[in-house]
N, C-alpha and C positions, 0 to 999 in steps of 0.2 A: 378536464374532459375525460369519461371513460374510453378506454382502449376499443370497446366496438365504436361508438363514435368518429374516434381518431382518426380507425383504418377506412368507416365510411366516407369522414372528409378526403381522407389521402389518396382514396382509388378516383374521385372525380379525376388528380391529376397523373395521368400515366405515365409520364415521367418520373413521376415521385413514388408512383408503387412499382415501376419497373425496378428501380433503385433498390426499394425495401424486396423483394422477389428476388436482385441479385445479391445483396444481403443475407437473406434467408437460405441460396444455394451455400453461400460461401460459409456460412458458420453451421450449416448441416454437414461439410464435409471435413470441417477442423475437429467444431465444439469444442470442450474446453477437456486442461486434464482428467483421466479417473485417476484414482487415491490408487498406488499400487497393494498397500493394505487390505484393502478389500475386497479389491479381487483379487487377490491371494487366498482370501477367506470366503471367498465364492467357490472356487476351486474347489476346496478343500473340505469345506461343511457339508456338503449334498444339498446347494438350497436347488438346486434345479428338483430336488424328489419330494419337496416339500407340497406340503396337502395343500389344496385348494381351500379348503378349511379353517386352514392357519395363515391368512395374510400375514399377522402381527410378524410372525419369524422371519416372513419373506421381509417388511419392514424395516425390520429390527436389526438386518446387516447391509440392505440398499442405505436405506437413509443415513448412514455414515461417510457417504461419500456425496456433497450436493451435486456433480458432473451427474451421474449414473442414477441417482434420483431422480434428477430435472430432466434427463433422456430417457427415462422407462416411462413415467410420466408425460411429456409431448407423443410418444410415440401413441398408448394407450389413449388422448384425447384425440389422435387427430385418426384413432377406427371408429370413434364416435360420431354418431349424426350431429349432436346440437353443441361438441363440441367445446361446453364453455373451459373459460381458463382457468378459473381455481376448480376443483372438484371439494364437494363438499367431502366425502366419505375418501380422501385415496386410498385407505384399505381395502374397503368393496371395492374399489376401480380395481387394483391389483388382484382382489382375488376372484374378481370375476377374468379377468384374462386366463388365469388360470398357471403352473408351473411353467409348461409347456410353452406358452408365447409368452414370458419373463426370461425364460431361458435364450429364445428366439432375438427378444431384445435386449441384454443385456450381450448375446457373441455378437450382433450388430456394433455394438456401442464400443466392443475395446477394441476392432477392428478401425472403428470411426476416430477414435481419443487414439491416434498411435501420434498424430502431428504438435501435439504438446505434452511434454513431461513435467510436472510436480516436480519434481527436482531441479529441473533447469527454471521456473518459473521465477519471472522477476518480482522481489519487494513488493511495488504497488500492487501485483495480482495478487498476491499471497492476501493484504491486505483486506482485498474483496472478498477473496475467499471468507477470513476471518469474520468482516463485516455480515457476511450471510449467517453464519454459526450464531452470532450472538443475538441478531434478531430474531430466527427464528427460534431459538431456543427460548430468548426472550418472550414471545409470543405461546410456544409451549409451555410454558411455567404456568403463565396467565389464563391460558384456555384449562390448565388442571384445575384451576378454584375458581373455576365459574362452567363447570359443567357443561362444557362444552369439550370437543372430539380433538384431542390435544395434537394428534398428527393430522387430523387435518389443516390446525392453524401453524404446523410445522412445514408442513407440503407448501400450503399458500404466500409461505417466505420464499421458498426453493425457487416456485411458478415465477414470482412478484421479480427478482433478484436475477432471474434466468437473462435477460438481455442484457445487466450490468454486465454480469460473471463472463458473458458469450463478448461483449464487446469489448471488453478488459484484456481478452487474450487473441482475439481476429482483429484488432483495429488499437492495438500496445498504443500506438501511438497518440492517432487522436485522443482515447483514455487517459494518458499520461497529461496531454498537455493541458485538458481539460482543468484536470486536480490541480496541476499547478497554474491555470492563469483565472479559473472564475471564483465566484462566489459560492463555497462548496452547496449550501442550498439549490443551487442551480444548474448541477451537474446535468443531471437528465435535460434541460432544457439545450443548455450549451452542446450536450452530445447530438440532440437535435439540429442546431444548428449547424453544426460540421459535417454531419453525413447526412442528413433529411430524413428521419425517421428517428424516433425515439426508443432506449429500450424498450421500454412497456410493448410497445406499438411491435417491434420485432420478435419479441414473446411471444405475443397473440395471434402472429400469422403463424410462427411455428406451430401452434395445437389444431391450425386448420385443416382439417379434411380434404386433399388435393380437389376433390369436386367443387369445393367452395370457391376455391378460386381467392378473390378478393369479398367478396361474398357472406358476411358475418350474420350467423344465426342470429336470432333473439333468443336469448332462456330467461325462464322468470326472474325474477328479483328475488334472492331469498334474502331476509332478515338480516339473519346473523352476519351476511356479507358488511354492513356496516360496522359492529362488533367486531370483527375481523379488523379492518380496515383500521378502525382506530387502535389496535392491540400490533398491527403491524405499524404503524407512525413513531408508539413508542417503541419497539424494539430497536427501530430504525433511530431515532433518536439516541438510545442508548448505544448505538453503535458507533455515530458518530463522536459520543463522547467519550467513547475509548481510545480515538485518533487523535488527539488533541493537536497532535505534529501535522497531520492531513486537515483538519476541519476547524476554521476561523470561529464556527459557529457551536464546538463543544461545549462551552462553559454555558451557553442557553440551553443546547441540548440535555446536557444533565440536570439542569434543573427543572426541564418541565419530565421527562421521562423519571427524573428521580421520585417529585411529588406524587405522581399518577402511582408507581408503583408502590412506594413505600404506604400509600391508602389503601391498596389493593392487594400485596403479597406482605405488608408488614414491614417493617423497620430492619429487618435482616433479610432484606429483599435482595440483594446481591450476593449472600451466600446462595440464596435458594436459587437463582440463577446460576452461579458459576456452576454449584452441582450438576444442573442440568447441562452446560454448554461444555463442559469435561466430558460426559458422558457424550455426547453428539460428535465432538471433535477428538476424540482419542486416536482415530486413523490418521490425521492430518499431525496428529503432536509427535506421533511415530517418525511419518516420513519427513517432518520438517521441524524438530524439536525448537529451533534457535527461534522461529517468527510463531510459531503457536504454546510459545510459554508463555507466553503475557495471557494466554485464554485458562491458561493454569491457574493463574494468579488475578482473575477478572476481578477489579475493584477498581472503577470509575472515578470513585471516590477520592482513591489518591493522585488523580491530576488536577480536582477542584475544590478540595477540602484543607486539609490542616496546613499542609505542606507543600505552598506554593511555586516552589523552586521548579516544581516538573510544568507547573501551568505555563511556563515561559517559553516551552521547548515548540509552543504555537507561532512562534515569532523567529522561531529558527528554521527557513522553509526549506534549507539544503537537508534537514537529515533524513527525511524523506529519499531521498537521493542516494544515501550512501548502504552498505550491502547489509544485509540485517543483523550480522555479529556487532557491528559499530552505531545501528541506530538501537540496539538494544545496550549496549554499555553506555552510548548517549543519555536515554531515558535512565539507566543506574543511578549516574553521575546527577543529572536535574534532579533526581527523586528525592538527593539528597543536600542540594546548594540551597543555601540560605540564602530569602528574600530579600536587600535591598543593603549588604554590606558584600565587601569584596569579601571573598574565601580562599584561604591561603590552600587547604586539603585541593579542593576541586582545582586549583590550578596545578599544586603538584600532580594529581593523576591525569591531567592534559597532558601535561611534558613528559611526564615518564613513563606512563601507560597506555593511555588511549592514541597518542600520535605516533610512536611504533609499532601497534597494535592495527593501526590503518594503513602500516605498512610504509610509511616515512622514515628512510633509513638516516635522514640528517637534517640539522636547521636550527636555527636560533630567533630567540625573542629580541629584538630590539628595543630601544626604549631610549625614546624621543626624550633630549632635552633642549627645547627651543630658544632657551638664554643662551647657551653656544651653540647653536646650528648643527648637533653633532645626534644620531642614531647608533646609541653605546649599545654593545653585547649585553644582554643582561642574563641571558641564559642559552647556556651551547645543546643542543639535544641531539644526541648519536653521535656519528661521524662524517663530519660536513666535507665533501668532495669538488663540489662544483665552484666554491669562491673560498676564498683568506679572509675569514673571520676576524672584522678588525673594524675599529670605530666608523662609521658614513656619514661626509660633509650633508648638509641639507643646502639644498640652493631652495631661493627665498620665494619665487613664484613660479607657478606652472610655466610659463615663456622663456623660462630660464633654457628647456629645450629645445628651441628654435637658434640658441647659438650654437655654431661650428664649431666653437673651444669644449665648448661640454657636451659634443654627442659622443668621443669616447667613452664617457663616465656615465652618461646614461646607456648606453650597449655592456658596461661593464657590471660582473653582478651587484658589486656594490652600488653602481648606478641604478639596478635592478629594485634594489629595497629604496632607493632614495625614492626612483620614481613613482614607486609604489605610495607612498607617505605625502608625496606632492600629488597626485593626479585622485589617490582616494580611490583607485581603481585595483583589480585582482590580476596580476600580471602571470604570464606563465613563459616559459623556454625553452626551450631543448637543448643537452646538453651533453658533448662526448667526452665522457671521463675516459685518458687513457691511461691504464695502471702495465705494471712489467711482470712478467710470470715466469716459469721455469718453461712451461709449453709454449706462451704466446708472447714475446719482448714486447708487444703493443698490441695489447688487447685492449680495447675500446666498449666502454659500458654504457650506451644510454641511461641517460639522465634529462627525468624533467623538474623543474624548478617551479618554485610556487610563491609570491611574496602578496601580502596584502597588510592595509593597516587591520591596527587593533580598536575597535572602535570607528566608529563613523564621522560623528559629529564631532566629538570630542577625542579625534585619536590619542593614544596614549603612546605609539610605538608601532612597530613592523614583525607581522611573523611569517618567515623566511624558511620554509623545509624543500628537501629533495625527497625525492621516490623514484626509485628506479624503472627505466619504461619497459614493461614487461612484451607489450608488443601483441597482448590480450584483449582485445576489444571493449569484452565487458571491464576489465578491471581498468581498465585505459581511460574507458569512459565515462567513471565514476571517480577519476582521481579527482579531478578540480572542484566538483560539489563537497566530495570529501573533505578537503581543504577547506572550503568556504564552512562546511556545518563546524569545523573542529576550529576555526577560527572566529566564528560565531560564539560558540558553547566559552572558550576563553575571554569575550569581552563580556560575556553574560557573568562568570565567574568573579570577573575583576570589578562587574557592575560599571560599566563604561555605556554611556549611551543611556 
């Protein structure tokens, strides 16, 4: 269904577009981050004295930030009568505004973006972020060798993209849960279903001319808008196949957006892209180096080609979760495990790199041997505070907890790993270490504890770490997924399951 369509079914019910209208108040008063990069370099160039004459320049330093694009853009469609949402020309759109109202709109806009910062922006938004750069640049590659108006099909990613990007950061949550409970194809629908309106559909009320109301022009049909359209599917395809950690549906995605392109930009089709999507995202690799390197290094290729070890990391749904230094050493580690035998390398760099690295100051691998009933140490990592590292009885069924002789030893931390290896479940605990000091004779260190098997179906053992509770929200609240990806990534390594 086209988005005028949409909004004409959805005004029949006023309940539903009162919704989308308080929608539309609420993320015209957030929106999403501006890149501090660039307007730094707004500042700084003189684009406010820029000719009328010269869009491109005005272009050539907005379009590096999609927030302050996709806002100089809605502002510019909705002074317009017929209003439509993609603009064929947005150069003409901007230089007929002229320096004067770009200037007008852009001191609007960093006044507007002060309630979310780039910096503070969590993983999955950065993500989206990411996800826009690639399709649209995607789309610009393509509109170069087919003569067609390349920042226009740049701009119509920005427009298309605008209610993901806006509801990724006004509505964290529903966005979040989305990614992790549907069918990534069917995000936009699912987001529909949780708030009653669709991005698209809240996009397109933004470029509305307040007289319009609910009220959607008709404008011609131009052509090339299908041309478009399908130039924007594969971008968007190739973007999901850059996620393979977020999207179930990557390894189809790559292969239809790969075939289309490789017949259309050639067989060195993702150089000619990455060039272009480096040059697009250089403000975002600035402010945010550690999650906009992978756009440095854009090559799809390596999650569904030679080197299948990273195509697994789609089956690891915690790393998504965890803070982007460790989902980026994640993807290191898969980029380089070998398919379908255990790998001795990637489990040493679990134990001694990546799990202190996430900030696990203690803990050990267990390792189930079920002819004696016993979960032997098989490997100590840091220094363990919270329990006495020492062989654990296994009791032989789950009900074995319902006796009153063994709830000491299940409260106890070695009861902790047992129960862990019996119930198949990710246990956690809170735990006060107290140590002796020169200042404090009893100084008390929170400690939280983490045990889970290794392996699911086929456990092989229990891995058992501490991380100290910082008492930080965000990092508090990313411990347990952490655990869960880093204890994931380990039975992947050992090939268990």
């Amino acid at each position: 269904m086209s988005p005028t369509a949409a909004i004409e079914k959805s005004s029949t019910s006023s309940f539903t577009f009162r919704r989308l209208q308080r929608a539309v108040r609420h993320v015209n008063c957030l929106w999403f981050p501006f890149n501090p990069t660039v307007v730094e370099e707004i500042e700084s160039a003189g684009l406010y004295e820029f000719s009328t004459t010269d869009p491109s320049r005005v272009l050539s330093v907005i379009r590096k930030d999609a927030a302050l694009l996709g806002f100089v853009l809605v502002r510019l469609l909705r002074e317009r009568a017929d209003a439509p949402l993609n603009p064929n020309n947005p150069a003409a759109l901007i230089s007929r505004a002229g320096p004067t109202r770009i200037k007008g709109i852009v001191a609007e806009g960093l006044q507007t973006s002060s309630a979310h910062k780039l910096q503070s922006s969590q993983p999955f938004q950065l993500s989206r972020l990411a996800e826009t750069m690639i399709a649209a640049s995607t789309v610009e590659a393509l509109c170069k060798g087919k003569n067609f108006d390349p920042l226009a099909g740049f701009c119509k990613v920005i427009l298309r993209d605008l209610g993901m990007n806006l509801i990724a950061w006004n509505y964290p949550s529903v966005y979040k849960e989305v990614l992790d409970s549907v069918d990534t194809q069917r995000v936009e629908d699912a987001i529909e279903r949780s708030l009653g309106f669709s991005p698209r559909e809240l996009a397109h009320v933004l470029t509305l001319a307040p007289k319009q109301g609910g009220v959607v022009a008709t404008t011609p049909l131009d052509p090339a808008d299908q041309i478009f359209d399908h130039y924007i599917s594969v971008g968007e395809a190739l973007a999901r196949a850059e996620f393979p950690e977020t999207y179930s549906s990557s390894r189809e995605d790559w292969s239809y957006a790969s075939k289309y392109l490789s017949e259309n930009l050639g067989r060195d089709f993702s150089s000619t892209i990455r060039n272009v999507i480096v040059a697009n995202s250089s403000a975002y690799y600035k402010m945010c180096p550690t999650h906009f390197k992978r756009l440095v290094k854009f090559d799809p290729a390596r999650h569904h080609g030679a080197r299948p070890g990273l195509s697994r990391i789609v089956f690891n749904p915690f790393v998504k979760e965890c803070s982007v230094e460790i989902q980026e050493a994640l993807r290191a580690l898969y980029d380089t495990m070998p398919d379908g035998t255990p790998d001795r390398a990637s489990l040493s760099a679990i134990l001694t790199t990546l799990i202190p690295k996430a900030g696990f100051t203690g803990g050990c691998l267990f390792v189930a041997n079920k002819r004696s009933g016993i979960l032997t140490p098989g490997r100590i990592i840091g220094r363990v505070r919270a329990m006495e590292v020492g062989p654990v009885p296994l009791w032989t069924s789950q009900e074995s907890y319902s006796n009153k002789s063994s709830f000491h030893q299940a409260k106890s931390p070695q009861g902790m790993v047992e129960r862990a290896f019996v119930t198949r479940r990710p246990i956690t605990e809170r735990f006060e270490h107290t140590v002796e000091t020169q200042e404090n004779p009893l100084l008390s260190i929170p400690i939280t504890r983490f045990s889970a098997t290794v392996g699911d179906k086929r456990p092989m053992g229990v891995l058992y770490l501490e991380k100290p509770f910082l008492n930080v929200p965000e990092e508090d609240k990313i411990a347990l997924p952490t655990f869960r990806a880093l204890n994931k990534t380990l039975s992947d390594a050992l090939c268990i399951d």
